[in-house]
VEXTI-635926 format. One record per residue (C-alpha): residue in one letter; x, y, z. Coordinates in steps of 0.2 Angstrom, whole numbers, plus 2048, in hexadecimal, padded with zeros to 3 digits. Layout:
// residues N
aXYZ ...
END
This chain:
// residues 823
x7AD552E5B x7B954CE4C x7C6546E57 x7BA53DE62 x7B2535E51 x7C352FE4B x7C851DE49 x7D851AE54 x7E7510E4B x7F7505E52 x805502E4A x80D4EFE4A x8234F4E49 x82C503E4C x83E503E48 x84B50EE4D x85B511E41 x86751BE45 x872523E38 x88052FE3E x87A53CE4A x868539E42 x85A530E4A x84C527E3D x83E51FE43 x834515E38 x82350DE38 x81A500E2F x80A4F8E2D x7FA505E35 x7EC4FBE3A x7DB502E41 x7D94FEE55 x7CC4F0E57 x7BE4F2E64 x7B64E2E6C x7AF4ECE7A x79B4EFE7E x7A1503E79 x7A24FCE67 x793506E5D x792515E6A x79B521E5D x79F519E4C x78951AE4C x787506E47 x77B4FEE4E x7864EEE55 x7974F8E51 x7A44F8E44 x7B04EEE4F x7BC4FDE4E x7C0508E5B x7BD51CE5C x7C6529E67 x7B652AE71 x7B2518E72 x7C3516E7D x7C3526E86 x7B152BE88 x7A9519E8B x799524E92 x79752DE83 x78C52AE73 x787532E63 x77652EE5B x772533E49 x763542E4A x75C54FE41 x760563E49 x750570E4B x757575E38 x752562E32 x767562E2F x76B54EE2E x773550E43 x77F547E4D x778546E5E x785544E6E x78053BE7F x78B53BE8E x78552FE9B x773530E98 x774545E96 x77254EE86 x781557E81 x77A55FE70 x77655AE60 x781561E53 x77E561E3F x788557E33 x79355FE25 x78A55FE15 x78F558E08 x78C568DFC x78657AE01 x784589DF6 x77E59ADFC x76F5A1DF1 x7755ADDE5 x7675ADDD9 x7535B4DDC x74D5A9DD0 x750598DD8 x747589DDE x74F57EDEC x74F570DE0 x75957ADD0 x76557DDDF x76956ADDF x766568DCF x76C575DC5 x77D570DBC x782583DC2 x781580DD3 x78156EDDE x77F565DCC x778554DD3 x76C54CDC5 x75B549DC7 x75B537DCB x76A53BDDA x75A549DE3 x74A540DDD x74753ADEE x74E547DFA x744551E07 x744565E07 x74556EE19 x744580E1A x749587E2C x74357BE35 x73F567E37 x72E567E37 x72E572E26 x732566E1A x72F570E0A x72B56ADF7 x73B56BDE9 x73457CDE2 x734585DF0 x739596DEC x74B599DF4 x7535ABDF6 x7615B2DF3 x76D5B1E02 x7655A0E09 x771592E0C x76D584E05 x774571E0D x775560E04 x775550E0B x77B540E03 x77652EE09 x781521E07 x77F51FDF4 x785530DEF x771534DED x769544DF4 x75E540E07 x75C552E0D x75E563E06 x75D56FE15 x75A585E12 x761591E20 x7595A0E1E x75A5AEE2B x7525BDE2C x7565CFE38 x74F5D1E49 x7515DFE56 x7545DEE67 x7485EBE6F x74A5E9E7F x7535DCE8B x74B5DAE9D x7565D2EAA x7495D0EB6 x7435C0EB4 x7365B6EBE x7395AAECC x73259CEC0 x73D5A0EB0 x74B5A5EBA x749592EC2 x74858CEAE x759593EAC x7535A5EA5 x75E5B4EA9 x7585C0E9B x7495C2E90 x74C5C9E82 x7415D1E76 x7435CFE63 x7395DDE56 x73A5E2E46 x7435F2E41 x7365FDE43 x7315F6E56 x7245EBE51 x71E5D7E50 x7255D4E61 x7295C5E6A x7335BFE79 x7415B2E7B x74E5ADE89 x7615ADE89 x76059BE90 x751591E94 x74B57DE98 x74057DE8A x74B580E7B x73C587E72 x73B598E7A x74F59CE79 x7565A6E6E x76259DE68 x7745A2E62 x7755ADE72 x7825B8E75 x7875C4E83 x7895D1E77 x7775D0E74 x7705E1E7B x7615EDE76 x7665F4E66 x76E5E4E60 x7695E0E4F x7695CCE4C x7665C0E3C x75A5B3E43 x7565A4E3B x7425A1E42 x73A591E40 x73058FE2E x7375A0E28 x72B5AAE36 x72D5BAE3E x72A5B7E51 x72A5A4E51 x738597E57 x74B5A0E57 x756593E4F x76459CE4E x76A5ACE51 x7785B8E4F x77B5CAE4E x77C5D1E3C x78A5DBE36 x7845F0E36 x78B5F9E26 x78760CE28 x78B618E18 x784623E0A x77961ADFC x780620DEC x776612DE2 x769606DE3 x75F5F8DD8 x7505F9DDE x74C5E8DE8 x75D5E1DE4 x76C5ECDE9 x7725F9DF4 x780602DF0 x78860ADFE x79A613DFF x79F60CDF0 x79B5F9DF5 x78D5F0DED x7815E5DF8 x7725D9DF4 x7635D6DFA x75C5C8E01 x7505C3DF6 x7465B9DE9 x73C5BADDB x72E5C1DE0 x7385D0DE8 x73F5D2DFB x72F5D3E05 x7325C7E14 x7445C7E10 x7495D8E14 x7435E5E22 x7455F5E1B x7465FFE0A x74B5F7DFC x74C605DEF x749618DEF x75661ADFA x75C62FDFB x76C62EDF4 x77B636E00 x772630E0E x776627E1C x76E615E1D x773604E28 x7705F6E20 x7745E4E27 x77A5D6E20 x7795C2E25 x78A5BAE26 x78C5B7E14 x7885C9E0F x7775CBE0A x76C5D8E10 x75F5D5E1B x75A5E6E26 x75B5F7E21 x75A605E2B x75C619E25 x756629E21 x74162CE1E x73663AE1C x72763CE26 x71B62FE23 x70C637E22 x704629E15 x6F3628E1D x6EF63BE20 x6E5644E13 x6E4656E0F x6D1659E0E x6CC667E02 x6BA666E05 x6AB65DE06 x69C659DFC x68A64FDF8 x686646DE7 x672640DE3 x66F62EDE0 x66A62CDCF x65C620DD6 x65662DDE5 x65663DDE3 x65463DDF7 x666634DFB x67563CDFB x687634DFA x693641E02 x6A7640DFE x6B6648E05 x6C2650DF8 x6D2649DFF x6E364BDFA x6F163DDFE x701644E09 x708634E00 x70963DDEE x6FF649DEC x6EF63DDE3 x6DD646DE8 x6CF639DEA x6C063BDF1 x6BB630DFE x6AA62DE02 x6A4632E16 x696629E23 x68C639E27 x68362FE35 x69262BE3E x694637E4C x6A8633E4D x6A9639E3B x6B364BE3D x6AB650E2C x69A651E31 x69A662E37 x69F669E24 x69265FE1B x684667E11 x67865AE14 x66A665E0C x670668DFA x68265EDFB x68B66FDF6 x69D66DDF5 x6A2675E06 x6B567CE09 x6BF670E18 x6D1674E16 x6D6668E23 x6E2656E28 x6DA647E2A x6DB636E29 x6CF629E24 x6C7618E2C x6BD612E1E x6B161EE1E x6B4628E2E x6C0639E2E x6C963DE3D x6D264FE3D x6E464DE3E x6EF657E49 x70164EE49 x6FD640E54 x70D63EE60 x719640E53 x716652E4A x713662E4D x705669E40 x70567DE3B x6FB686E32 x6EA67FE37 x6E2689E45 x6D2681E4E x6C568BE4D x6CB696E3C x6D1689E31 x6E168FE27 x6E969DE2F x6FE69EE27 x7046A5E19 x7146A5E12 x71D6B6E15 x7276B4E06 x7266AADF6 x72C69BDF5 x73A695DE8 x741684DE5 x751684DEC x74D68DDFC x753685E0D x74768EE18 x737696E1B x72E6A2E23 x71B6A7E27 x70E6B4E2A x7006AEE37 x6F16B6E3B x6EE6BDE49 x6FE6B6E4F x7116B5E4C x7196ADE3F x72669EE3D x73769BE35 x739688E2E x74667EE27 x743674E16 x751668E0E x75165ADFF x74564EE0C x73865BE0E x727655E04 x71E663DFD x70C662DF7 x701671DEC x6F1672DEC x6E867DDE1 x6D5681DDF x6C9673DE5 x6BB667DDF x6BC666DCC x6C9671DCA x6D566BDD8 x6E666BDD1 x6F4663DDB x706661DDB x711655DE3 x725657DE7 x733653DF5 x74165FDF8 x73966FDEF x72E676DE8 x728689DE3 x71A693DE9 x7136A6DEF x70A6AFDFB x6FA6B0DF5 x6F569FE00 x6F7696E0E x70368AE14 x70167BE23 x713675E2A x715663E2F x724663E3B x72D658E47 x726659E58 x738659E5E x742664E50 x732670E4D x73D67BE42 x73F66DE36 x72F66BE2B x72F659E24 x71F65CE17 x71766DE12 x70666EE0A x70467EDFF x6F3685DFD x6EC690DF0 x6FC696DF0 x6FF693DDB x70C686DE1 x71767CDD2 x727673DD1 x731682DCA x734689DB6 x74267ADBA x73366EDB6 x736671DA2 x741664D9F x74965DD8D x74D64CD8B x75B647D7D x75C636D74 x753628D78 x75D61DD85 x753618D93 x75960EDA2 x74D604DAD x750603DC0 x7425FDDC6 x72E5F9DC5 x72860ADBA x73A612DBC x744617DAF x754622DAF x75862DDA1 x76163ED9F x75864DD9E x75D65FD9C x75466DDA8 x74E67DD9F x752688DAD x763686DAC x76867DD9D x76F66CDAA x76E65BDA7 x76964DDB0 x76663BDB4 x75363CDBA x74862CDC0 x73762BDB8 x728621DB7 x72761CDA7 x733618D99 x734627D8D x73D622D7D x739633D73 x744643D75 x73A653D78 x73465FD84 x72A65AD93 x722661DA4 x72565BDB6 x713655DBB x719651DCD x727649DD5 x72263ADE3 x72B638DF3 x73862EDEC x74063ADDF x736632DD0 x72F63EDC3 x71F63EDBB x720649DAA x71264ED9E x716654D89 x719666D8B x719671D7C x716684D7B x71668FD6A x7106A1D67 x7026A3D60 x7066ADD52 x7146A2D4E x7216B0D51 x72F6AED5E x7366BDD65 x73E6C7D73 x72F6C6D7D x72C6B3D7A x72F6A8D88 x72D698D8D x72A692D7C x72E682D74 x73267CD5F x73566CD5A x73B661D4C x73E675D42 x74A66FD32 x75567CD2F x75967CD1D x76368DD19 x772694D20 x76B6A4D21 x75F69DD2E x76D69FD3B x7736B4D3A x77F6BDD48 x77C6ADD54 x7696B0D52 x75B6A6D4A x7536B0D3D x7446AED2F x7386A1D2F x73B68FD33 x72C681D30 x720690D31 x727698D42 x72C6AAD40 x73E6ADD49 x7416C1D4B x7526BFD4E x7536B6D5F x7636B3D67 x76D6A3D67 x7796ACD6F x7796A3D80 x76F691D7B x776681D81 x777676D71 x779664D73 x778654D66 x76B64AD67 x76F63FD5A x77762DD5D x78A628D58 x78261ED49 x77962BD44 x78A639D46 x79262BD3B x786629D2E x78363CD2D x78B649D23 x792654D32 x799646D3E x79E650D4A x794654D5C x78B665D5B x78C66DD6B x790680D65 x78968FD59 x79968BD4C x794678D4D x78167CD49 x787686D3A x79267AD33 x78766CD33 x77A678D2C x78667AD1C x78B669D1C x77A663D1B x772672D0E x78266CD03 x77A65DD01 x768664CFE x76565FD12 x75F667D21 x764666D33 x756663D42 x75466BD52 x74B66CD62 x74C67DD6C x744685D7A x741699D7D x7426A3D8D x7416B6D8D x7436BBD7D x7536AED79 x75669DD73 x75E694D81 x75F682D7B x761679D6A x761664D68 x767661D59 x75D651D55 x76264ED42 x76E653D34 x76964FD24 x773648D17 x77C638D15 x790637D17 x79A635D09 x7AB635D0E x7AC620D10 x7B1621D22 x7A2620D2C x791617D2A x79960AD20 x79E5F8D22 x7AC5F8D2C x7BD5EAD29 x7C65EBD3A x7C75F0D4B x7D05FCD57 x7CE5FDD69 x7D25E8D6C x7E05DDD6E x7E65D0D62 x7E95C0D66 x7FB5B9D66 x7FD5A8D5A x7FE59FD6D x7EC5A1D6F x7E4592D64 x7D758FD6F x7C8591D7B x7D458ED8B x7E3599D84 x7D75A5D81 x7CE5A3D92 x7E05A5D9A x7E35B8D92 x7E05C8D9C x7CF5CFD9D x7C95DAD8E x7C45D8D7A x7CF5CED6E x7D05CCD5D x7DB5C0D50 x7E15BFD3F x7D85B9D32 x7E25A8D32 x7E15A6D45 x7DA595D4B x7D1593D5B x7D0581D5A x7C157BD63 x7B6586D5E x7BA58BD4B x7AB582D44 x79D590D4E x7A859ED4B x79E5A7D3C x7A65B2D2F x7B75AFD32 x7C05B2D43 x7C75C3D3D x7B75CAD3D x7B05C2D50 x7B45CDD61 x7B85C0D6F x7B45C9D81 x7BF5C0D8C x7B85C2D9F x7BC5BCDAF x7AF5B3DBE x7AF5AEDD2 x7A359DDCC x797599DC1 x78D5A8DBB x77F5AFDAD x78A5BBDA2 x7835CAD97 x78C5D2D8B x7825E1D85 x7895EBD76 x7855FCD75 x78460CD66 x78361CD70 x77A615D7F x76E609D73 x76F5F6D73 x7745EFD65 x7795DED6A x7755D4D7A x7795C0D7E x77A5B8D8F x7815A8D92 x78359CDA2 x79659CDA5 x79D58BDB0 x7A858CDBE x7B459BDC3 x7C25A2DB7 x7C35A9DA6 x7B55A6D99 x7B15B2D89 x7A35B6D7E x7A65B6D6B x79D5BFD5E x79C5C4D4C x79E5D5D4B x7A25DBD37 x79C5D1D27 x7A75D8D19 x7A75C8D0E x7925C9D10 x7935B6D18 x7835BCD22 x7835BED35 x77A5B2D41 x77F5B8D54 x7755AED62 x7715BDD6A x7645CAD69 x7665DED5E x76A5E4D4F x77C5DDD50 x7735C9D50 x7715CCD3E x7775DCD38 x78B5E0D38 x7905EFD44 x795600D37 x7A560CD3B x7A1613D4C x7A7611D5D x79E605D68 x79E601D79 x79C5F0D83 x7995EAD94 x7995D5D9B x78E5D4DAC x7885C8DB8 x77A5CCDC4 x7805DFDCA x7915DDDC5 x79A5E4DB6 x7A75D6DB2 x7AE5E1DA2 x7AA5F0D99 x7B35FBD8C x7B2602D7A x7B85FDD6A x7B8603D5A x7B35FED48 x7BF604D39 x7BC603D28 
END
């Protein structure tokens, strides 16, 4: 269409020279073509013409073009040949960004100085549409990330129409090419039918169609069942008008990390979701977090890389079955004469018991039959069922599962034949009256105990394990067509628990949040002396000991305080499972032949073994350096040597340990008393190692800019011209992190002392390219320290230590490192 838009020109000489065996041929004055004819004004869009001829206004004399608006409410080009439509077309903005952020209005977009940067005054009267032109929307819509968003100028450089494409995932269920006589006729030759993921909210559309309205457009060939699109509908909606289609590009890998509702990380490639604010609900179809890690998922991505679909691996979903335990009545407190009955129900979800209260008159209520309705006794149901309000339906597997376990007319009938431990990959069972069954258990298999009933039901929750013994019964929930594999197993009376691995240490204090009540932290297992990165839901800055409560079908833990001590206060060969915490030892006879011995803090030790014990330091680099025994403590000879160190100075040590048949088998070291006095460490520091320093060419901000990526530092007469005046406490005493970005882009830089924030600032950087943050790091001439940022570092100098660092934007680490402070 440019061509046919262009203006034509003449030129009025041409000369020929010729100079040897070479030709030149010169021109001179290039004038635009003048059109006097009645086609003036059918392209150039003038109402009476510019008295200039286009390409199409000579050759095309038929054809026109007429300013529009597209289904999008894009400022159009509309083409007409000889009374027929040809198409209307969108005109190129005049400024397009791609959403980036989930914290965005459509009108920070075009105003924001980090993004189309018009001002105010240029977008005060510009109109907002949002996938479509009948949806003119306000400024503050809410954009997300991975919309495109369109500008518009008029003639005065002012802002007329800001336009958001957003597209969302659709399926092809099903493509019929049996048409009817009346859509065929309408130029049908396909219906095609568009879900989500899943199968559901579907509605049909047609490769090609009179009314444009029921198309779906973007149409390809390739289009087939299966075929997974990004489809721009009208207004944002599921199932309404199609304005655009295409089919979304299919990633299929392993998750090996995830943030929960904002990236996917999937064979080493990082991916965003689609999203805004308020999370990715209508944005994405599919999980957004709790992905199994090592599993194989497909995600699929609009053309610019944002997720919009994800498909993968599931467990059974089994959310709106209960495991009844029984039934029961309770009295009004008003009439003695009414009764209220309840089902004691446990949730498949995770493991929760409620009690749900029953319509006894309802004939369709399954519980009916087990009701006491004379005195409201609590009457034993062991059964599945789910719930309509107050109606219970027994459960069986539907279409879908296979249930065993539950026989008809004798209620729970299998037993496991062996007990079951953690880490077992199969199963097998002991019927009554019949035969028995081998099952297959893996890491996705949900498990759920059940233990006693009404006021003293206790229940337990985990996905891929869990121990138990024979002395119960077990129900099997399996696939109708793998019934070897059992997707969920209820454990009844059967002393059920998350293993002697649920005694778990936690060292430290660093905790990392990855999501709505989810924390990360490590934690060392008590069965085998391991350590971990475990998810839990809620943030735990204390170290100590604490107990697996239950473990939901995404891997998160709940844990309670655990702590266990002899009664007697003597620990001995047949202690087990014991606890101590915060014992000082304060004599070196304390630790005798690699055993604990004496009393310690009022706890008898009668020569127990620390033989074997894993010993780690809990304590934090700051606190190594500021001790009297720097070194990490992570063996016997360690232990004692801190132990003399710190009785030399009239000092104890502190430690944590746990007991299990009759020896100690883990020891955190949590403090060393006594202050260091050797001058090196815990002091102010002078210098650096660990950085680079700058050259005497680098005297100011764009030199500096200009250097490799990483942490410089400068003498104490260097000169960074432009910004001398904010630089506090002399240069030789600031870190500058120099850091590289693709566009504008929020930077953090994050300091950090063995895992613990320190120092944190985050900055708006303009444009791509080199940019650096600068900070006052030492304060040896006591000039004070005023950082911008937030920590201890904002006013209060870093000591000798090592410390490590990290620059992001959004998900992505820009630099990171460590450095050192020297005295």
């Amino acid at each position: 269409f440019n061509m046919l838009q262009a203006t034509m020109v003449e030129y009025d000489k041409k000369d020929t020279i010729v100079v040897g065996d070479i030709t030149i041929n010169t021109t001179s004055t290039r004038k635009d073509v003048e059109n006097n004819t009645n086609t003036d004004g059918n392209i150039d869009g003038e109402r009476n013409g510019d008295g200039l001829m286009q390409f199409g206004e000579k050759y095309f004399k038929d054809l026109e073009k007429e300013d529009a608006t597209d289904i999008f409410g894009h400022p159009s080009s509309k083409w007409v040949y000889d009374g027929d439509d040809v198409g209307t077309y969108a005109n190129e903005a005049d400024a397009t960004y791609v959403v980036e952020d989930d914290d965005m209005d459509v009108g920070q977009v075009v105003t924001s100085s980090s993004y189309m940067n018009y001002s105010s005054s240029e977008a005060k009267d510009a109109k907002y549409f949002l996938n479509g032109d009948d949806n003119e929307v306000k400024s503050s819509e809410l954009v997300a990330v991975g919309d495109i968003v369109e500008a518009y100028e008029n003639d005065n450089g002012d802002v007329e129409t800001v336009v958001v494409s957003r597209y969302t995932v659709a399926k092809i269920d099903k493509v019929d090419t049996d048409v009817s006589t009346a859509e065929s006729r309408n130029g049908a030759s396909e219906v095609l039918t568009l879900t989500d993921l899943d199968g559901d909210n579907s509605n049909d559309y047609y490769d090609k169609y009179d009314d444009a309205e029921k198309t779906l457009r973007g149409y390809a060939s390739s289009y087939d069942e299966g075929s997974v699109l990004a489809v721009a509908f009208r207004d944002g909606k599921f199932g309404d008008e199609v304005l655009a289609s295409y089919e979304a590009e299919a990633v299929t890998g392993e998750v090996t990390a995830f943030r929960e509702d904002e990236t996917v990380t999937m064979d080493g490639t990082k991916y965003e979701f689609a999203r805004n604010e308020n999370g990715t609900a209508g944005f994405v179809d599919g999980i957004t977090s709790n992905f199994d890690f090592d599993k194989e998922y497909t995600i699929y991505l609009t053309a610019d890389g944002y997720v919009i679909g994800v498909e993968g691996a599931a467990g059974a979903d089994l959310s709106d079955v209960y495991y009844v335990a029984g039934v029961y009545g309770e009295e009004s407190r008003y009439n003695a004469s009414k009764m209220t009955y309840y089902a004691q129900a446990v949730s498949l979800a995770d493991g929760s018991a409620s009690d749900i209260e029953l319509d006894e008159k309802d004939s369709k209520n399954e519980l009916v039959e087990f009701l006491d309705t004379d005195n409201g006794n609590y009457v034993a149901v062991k059964g599945l069922y789910t719930f309509d309000d107050d109606i219970a339906t027994a459960w069986d597997g539907d279409r879908d599962y296979t249930v065993y376990g539950i026989d008809e007319d004798d209620g729970l009938n299998t037993s496991l034949k062996n007990a079951l431990a953690m880490d077992d990959t199969k199963f097998s069972t002991n019927v009554t009256g019949g035969s028995g069954k081998t099952f297959y258990v893996d890491e996705n298999t949900q498990y759920l105990g059940v233990d006693d009933y009404a006021d003293d039901i206790d229940t337990v929750y985990a996905m891929g394990g869990m121990k138990a013994d024979t002395s119960g019964n077990v129900i099997v929930i399996a696939d109708q067509d793998e019934d070897r594999d059992a997707l969920y197993v209820i454990l009844v009376d059967s002393s059920a628990s998350v293993g002697s691995a649920d005694i778990l240490y936690a060292a430290g204090s660093s905790t990392d949040k990855v999501g709505t009540d989810k924390y990360v932290r490590e934690f060392w297992s008590m069965e085998d002396n391991t350590s971990e990165d475990i998810t839990i839901d809620e943030k735990l800055s204390a170290n100590g000991f604490y107990e697996v409560d239950s473990i939901d079908e995404d891997g998160v833990y709940t844990l309670k305080d655990y702590s266990k001590s002899e009664s007697d206060n003597i620990i001995d060969e047949d202690s087990d499972g014991i606890t101590a915490e915060d014992l000082a030892l304060d004599n070196t006879d304390q630790i005798y032949r690699n055993a604990l011995s004496g009393t310690i803090d009022g706890v008898k030790f009668d020569d127990v073994s620390i033989a074997n014990a894993t010993i780690i330091d809990g304590r934090s680099n700051s606190d190594r350096n500021d001790s009297v025994y720097d070194r990490e403590i992570n063996s016997i000879s360690r232990l004692e040597a801190a132990l003399e160190a710190a009785t030399d100075v009239s000092d104890d040590v502190s430690i944590d340990l746990y007991v299990k048949d009759g020896e100690i088998t883990f020891i955190c070291v949590t403090d060393v008393g006594g202050v260091a006095d050797n001058g090196d460490s815990g002091d102010a520091g002078t210098g650096f190692e660990g950085t680079t320093t700058a050259g005497a060419s680098v005297n100011d901000s764009n030199a500096l800019k200009g250097q490799k990526d990483g942490v410089y530092t400068f003498a104490d007469n260097a000169s960074l011209s432009d910004i001398d005046s904010d630089i506090r406490g002399g240069i030789e005493n600031n870190l500058f992190f120099k850091f590289t970005t693709e566009d504008t882009a929020y930077a953090t830089l994050v300091i950090y002392d063995d895992g613990e924030t320190v120092y944190e600032e985050g900055v708006t950087f303009t444009g791509a390219g080199g940019h650096f943050f600068y900070v006052q790091v030492l304060d040896p001439n006591n000039v004070g320290m005023i950082n911008s940022g937030t920590g201890s570092m904002k006013d209060t100098p870093l000591t000798v230590g090592t410390y490590t660092y990290e620059v992001y934007s959004g998900n992505d680490t820009l630099l990171e490192g460590e450095f050192e402070v020297v005295k």
